[in-house]
N, CA, C and O of each residue as an XYZ file, in Angstrom:
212
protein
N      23.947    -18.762     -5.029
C      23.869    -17.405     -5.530
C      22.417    -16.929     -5.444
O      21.481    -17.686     -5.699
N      22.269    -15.750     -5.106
C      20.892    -15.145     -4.923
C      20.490    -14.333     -6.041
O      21.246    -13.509     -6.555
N      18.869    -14.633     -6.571
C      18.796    -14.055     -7.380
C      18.066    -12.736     -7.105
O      17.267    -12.611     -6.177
N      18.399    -11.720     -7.999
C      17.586    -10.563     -8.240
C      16.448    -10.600     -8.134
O      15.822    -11.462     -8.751
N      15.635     -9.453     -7.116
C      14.306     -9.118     -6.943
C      13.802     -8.374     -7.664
O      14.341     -7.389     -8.169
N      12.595     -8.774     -7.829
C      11.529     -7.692     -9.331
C      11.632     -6.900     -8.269
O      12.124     -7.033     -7.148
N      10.895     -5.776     -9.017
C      10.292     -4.740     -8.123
C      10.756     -4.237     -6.443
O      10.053     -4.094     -5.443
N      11.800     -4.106     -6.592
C      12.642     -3.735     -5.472
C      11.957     -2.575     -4.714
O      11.034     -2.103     -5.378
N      12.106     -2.090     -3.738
C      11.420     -1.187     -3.200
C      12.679     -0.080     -2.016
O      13.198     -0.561     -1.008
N      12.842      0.938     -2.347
C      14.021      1.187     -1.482
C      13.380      2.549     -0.915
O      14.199      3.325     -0.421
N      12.206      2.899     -0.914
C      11.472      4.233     -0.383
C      10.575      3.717      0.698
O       9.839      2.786      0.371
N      10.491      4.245      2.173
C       9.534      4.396      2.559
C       8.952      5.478      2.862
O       9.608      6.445      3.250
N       7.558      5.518      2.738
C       6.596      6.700      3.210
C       5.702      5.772      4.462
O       5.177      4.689      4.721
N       5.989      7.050      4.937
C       5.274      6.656      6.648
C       3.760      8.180      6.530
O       3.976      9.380      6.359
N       2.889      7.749      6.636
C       1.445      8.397      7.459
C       0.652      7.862      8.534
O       0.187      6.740      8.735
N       0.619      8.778      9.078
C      -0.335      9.289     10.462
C      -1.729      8.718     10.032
O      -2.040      8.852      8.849
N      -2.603      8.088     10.896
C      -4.026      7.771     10.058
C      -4.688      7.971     11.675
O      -3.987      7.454     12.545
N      -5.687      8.516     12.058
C      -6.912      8.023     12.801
C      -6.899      6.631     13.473
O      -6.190      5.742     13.001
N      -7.572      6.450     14.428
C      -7.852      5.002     14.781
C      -8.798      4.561     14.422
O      -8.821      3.335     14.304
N      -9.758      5.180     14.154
C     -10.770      4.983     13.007
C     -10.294      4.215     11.772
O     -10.718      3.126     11.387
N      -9.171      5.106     11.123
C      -8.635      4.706      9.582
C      -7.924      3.560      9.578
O      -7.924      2.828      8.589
N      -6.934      3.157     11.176
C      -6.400      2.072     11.248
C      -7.286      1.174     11.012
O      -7.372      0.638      9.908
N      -8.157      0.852     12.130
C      -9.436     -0.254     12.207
C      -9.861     -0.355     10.547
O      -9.572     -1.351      9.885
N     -10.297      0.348     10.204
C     -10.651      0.087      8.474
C      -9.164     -0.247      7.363
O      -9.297     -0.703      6.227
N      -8.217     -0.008      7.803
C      -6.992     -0.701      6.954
C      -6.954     -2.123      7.227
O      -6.870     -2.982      6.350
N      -7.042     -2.423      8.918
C      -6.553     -3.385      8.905
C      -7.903     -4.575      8.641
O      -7.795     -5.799      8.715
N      -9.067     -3.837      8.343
C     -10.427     -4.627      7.802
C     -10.212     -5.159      6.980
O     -10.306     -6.384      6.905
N      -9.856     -4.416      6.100
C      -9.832     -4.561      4.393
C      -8.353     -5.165      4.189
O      -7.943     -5.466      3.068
N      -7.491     -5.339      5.501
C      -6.676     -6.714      5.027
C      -6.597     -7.751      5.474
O      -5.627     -8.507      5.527
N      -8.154     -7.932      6.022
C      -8.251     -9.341      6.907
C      -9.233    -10.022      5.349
O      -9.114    -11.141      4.851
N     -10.294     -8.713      4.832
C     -11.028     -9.392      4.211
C     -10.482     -9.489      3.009
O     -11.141    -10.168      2.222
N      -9.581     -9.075      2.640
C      -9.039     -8.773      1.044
C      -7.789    -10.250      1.208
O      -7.430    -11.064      0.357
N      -7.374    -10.089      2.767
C      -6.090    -11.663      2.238
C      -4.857    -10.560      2.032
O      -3.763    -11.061      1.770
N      -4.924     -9.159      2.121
C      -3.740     -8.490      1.362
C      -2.754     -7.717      2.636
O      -2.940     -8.131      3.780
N      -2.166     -7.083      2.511
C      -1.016     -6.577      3.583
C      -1.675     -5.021      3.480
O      -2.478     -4.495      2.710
N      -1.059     -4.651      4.433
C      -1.892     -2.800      4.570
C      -1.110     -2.027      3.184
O      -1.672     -1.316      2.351
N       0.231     -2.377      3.226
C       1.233     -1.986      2.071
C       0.711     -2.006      0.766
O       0.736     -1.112     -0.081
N       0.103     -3.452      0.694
C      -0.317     -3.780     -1.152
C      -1.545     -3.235     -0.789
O      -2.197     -3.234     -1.833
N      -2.357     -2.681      0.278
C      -3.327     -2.081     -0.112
C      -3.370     -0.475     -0.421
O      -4.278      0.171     -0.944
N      -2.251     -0.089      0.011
C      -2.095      1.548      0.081
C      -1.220      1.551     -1.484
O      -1.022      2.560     -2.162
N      -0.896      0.521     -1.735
C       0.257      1.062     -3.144
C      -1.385      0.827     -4.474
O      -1.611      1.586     -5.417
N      -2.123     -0.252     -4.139
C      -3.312     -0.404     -4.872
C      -3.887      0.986     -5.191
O      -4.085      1.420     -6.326
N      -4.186      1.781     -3.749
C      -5.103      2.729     -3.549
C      -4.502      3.547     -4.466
O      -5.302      3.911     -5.328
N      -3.223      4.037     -4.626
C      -2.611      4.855     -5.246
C      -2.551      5.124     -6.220
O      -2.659      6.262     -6.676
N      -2.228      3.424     -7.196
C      -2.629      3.616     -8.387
C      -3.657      3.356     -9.102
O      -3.737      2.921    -10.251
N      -4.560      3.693     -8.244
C      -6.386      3.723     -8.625
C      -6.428      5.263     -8.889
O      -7.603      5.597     -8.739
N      -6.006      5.864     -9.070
C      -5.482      7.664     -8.666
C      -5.524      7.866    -10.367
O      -4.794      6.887    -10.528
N      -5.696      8.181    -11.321
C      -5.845      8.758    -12.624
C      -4.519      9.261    -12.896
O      -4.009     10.196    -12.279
N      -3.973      8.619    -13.835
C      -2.491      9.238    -14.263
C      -2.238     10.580    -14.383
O      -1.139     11.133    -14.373
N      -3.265     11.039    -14.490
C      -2.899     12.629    -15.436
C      -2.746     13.587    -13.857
O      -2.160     14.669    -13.827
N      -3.394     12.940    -12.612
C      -3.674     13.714    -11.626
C      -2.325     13.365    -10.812
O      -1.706     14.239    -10.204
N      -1.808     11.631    -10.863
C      -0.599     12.196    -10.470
C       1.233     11.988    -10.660
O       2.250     11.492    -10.176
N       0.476     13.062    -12.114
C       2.156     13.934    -12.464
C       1.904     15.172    -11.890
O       2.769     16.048    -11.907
């Protein structure tokens, strides 16, 4: 029997970035150890609550 996943994820958002912006995503997930994903969901909620409701 399989168990239930935390934090399920059933949305994707897709953006357009520069090749510039690529090269620097995929920097900061060679040096961070992290996936481009856990770095863009990080970035997000570095964002001030009040700014986004």
């Amino acid at each position: 029997m399989r168990r239930k996943k935390e934090n399920v994820r059933y949305h994707v958002v897709s953006v357009r970035v520069s090749h510039e912006d690529r090269e620097t995503l995929e920097h900061l997930s060679k040096q961070t150890n992290m996936k481009v994903s856990d770095l863009m969901r990080e970035a997000l909620l570095a964002v001030p609550a009040k700014e986004r409701s």
